[in-house]
C-alpha positions as CSV (number, residue, x, y, z in Angstrom):
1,X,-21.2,-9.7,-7.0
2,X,-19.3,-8.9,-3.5
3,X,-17.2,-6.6,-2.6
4,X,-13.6,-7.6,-2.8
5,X,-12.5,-9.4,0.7
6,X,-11.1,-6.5,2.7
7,X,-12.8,-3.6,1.2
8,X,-16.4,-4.0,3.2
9,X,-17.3,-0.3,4.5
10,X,-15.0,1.9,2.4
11,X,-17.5,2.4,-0.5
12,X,-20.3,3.8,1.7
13,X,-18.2,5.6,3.2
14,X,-15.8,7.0,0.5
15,X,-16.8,10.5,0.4
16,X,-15.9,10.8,3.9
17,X,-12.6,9.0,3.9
18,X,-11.5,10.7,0.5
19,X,-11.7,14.3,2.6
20,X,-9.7,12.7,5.4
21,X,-7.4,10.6,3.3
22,X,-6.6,13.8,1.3
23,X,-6.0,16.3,4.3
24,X,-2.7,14.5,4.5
25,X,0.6,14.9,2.8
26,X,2.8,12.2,1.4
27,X,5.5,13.6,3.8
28,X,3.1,13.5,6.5
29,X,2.4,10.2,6.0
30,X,6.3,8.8,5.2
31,X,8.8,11.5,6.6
32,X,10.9,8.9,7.6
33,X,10.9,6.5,4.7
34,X,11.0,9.2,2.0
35,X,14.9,8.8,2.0
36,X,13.9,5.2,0.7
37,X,12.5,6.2,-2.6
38,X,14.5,6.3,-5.6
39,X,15.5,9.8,-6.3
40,X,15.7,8.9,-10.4
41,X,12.2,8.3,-12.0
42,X,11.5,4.3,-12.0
43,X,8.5,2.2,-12.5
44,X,6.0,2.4,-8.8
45,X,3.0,0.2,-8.1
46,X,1.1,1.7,-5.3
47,X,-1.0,-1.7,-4.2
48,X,-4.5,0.0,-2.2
49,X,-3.9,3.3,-3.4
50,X,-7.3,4.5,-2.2
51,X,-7.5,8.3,-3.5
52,X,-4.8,8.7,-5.3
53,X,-2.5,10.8,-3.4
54,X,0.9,8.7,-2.9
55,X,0.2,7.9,-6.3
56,X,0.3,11.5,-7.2
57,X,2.8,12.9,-5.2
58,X,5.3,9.7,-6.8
59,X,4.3,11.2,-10.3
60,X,5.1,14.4,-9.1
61,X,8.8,12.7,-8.3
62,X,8.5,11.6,-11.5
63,X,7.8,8.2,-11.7
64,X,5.9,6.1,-13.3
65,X,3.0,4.4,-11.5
66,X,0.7,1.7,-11.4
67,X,-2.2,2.4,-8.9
68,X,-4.3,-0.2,-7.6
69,X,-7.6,0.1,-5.9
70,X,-10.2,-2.7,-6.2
71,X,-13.0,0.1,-4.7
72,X,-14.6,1.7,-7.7
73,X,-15.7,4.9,-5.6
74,X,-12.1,5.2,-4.5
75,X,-10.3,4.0,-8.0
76,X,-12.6,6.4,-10.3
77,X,-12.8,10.2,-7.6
78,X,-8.9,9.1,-7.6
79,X,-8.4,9.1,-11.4
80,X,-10.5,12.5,-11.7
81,X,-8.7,14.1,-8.4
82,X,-4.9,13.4,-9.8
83,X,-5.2,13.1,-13.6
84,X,-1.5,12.1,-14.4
85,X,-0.3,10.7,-17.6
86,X,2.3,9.1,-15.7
87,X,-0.6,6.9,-13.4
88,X,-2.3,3.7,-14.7
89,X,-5.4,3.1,-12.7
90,X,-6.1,0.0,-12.2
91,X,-8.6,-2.4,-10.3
92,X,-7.2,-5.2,-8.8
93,X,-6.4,-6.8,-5.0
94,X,-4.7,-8.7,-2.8
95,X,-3.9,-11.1,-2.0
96,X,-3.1,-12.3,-5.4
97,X,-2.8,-9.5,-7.1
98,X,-4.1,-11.6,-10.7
99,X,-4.2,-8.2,-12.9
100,X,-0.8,-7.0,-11.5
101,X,1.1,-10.1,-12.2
102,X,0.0,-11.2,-15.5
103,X,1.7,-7.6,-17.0
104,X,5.1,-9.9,-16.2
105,X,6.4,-6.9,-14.8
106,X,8.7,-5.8,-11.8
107,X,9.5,-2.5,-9.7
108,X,11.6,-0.6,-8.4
109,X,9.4,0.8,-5.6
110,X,6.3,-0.9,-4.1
111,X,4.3,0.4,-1.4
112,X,1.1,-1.0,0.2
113,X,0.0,1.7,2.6
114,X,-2.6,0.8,5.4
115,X,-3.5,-2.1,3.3
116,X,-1.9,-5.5,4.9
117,X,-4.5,-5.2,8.2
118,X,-7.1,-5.8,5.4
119,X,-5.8,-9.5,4.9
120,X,-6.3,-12.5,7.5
121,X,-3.4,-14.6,8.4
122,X,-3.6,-17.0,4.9
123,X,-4.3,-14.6,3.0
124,X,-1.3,-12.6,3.9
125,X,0.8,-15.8,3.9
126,X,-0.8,-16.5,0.3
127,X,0.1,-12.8,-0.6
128,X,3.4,-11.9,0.2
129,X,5.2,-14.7,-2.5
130,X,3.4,-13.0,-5.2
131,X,4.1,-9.2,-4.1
132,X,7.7,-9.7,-3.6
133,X,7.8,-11.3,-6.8
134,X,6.7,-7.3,-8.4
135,X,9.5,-6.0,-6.6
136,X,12.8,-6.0,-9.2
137,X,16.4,-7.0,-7.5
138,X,17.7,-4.1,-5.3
139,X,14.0,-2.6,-5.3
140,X,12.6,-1.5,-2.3
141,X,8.9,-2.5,-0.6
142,X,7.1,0.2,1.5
143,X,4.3,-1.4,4.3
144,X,2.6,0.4,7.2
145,X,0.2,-2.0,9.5
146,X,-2.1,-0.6,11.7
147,X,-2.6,-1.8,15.3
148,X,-6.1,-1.2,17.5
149,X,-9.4,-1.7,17.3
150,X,-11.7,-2.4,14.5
151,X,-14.2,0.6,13.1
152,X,-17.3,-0.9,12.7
153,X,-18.3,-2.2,8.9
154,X,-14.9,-3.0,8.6
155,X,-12.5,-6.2,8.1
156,X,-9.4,-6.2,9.5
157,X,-7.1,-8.0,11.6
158,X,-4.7,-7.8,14.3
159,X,-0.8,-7.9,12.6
160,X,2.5,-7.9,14.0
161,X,5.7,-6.5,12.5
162,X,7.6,-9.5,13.6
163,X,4.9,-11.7,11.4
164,X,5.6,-9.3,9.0
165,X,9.5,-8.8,8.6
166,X,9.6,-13.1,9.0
167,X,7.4,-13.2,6.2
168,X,9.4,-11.0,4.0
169,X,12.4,-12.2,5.1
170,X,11.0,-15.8,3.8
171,X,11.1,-13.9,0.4
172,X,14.2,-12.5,-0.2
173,X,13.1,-9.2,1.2
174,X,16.3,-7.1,3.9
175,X,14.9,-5.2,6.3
176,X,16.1,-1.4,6.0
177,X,13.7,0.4,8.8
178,X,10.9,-0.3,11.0
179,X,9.3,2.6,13.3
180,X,5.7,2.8,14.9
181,X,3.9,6.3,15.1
182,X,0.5,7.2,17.0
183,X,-1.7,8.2,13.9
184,X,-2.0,11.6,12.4
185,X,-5.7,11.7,13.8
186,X,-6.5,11.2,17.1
187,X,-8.5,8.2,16.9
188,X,-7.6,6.4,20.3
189,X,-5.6,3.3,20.9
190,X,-4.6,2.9,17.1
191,X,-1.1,3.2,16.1
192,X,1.0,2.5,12.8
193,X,4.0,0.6,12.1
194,X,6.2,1.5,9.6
195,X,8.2,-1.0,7.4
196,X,10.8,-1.0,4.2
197,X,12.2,-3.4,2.9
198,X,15.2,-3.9,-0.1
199,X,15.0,-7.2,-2.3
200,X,18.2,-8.9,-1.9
201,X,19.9,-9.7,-5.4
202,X,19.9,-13.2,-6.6
């Protein structure tokens, strides 16, 4: 069986990534969306949550999360690196999230973090219906898309922010901040855009 559409690369190269991944703070990832997250505990699903640690550091807050990660290397180091009773690991991917959607269940807070570049142009047209359908009224959406060039092994694509916000817009979803940053390595021409989003009620 293949690896899930997106995901080529990150298994032989997990051990590597997890150290890198990990040297990073949720702060130091989203200072300037942190504001964004509820302050009371609510229900999370971190879609791509790769090793764990937005997951974590949202349990810390005290919320309750679903983490997703179709890469077993990444879903099973992440489960014994932040044991939480207040994580769900669970393996499932985009673009239609099939696991996710058959709980019937919406939240508060959903981030996909250096996941979207993963996803072609259908795919991310195919998935953004079905993730803004998680999301509950008032609920806020968290996405960063990366910009540059392609490591090799991988499968990404270029993405724009203006695709992006359109898209979302499409489904109910109000722009609250968009930001771009270089990236907290110094891996040349790549930089990060940073977006959140509020689900308008009705």
């Amino acid at each position: 069986m293949g690896s899930v559409s997106g995901t080529e690369g990150y298994a032989e190269e997990a051990e590597s990534l997890i150290r890198q991944y990990e040297s990073f703070s949720f702060a130091d990832v989203h200072g300037p969306e942190l504001h964004l997250i509820p302050a009371a505990p609510c229900r999370a699903l971190d879609v791509g949550s790769g090793t764990g640690r937005d997951a974590a550091a949202l349990a810390a807050m005290g919320h309750s999360v679903v983490a997703v990660e179709p890469t077993s290397a990444f879903r099973l180091r992440a489960a014994s690196l932040h044991p939480s009773l207040y994580i769900e690991w669970l393996d499932d991917s985009l673009p239609d999230l099939v696991r996710v959607r058959e709980r019937g269940e919406q939240f508060e807070l959903v981030m996909l973090t250096a996941v979207w570049m993963h996803l072609d142009e259908g795919q991310r047209r195919l998935a953004m219906p079905g993730v803004v359908s998680l999301v509950r009224a008032g609920g806020v959406m968290i996405m960063s898309l990366r910009h540059g060039p392609v490591p090799p092994g991988r499968r990404m694509f270029a993405v724009s922010a203006e695709e992006t916000i359109e898209l979302a817009d499409g489904e109910g979803l109000q722009l609250l901040l968009r930001y771009t940053r270089p990236p907290l390595l110094a891996t040349g021409a790549v930089t990060w855009t940073h977006l959140a989003f509020a689900k308008r009620s009705g």
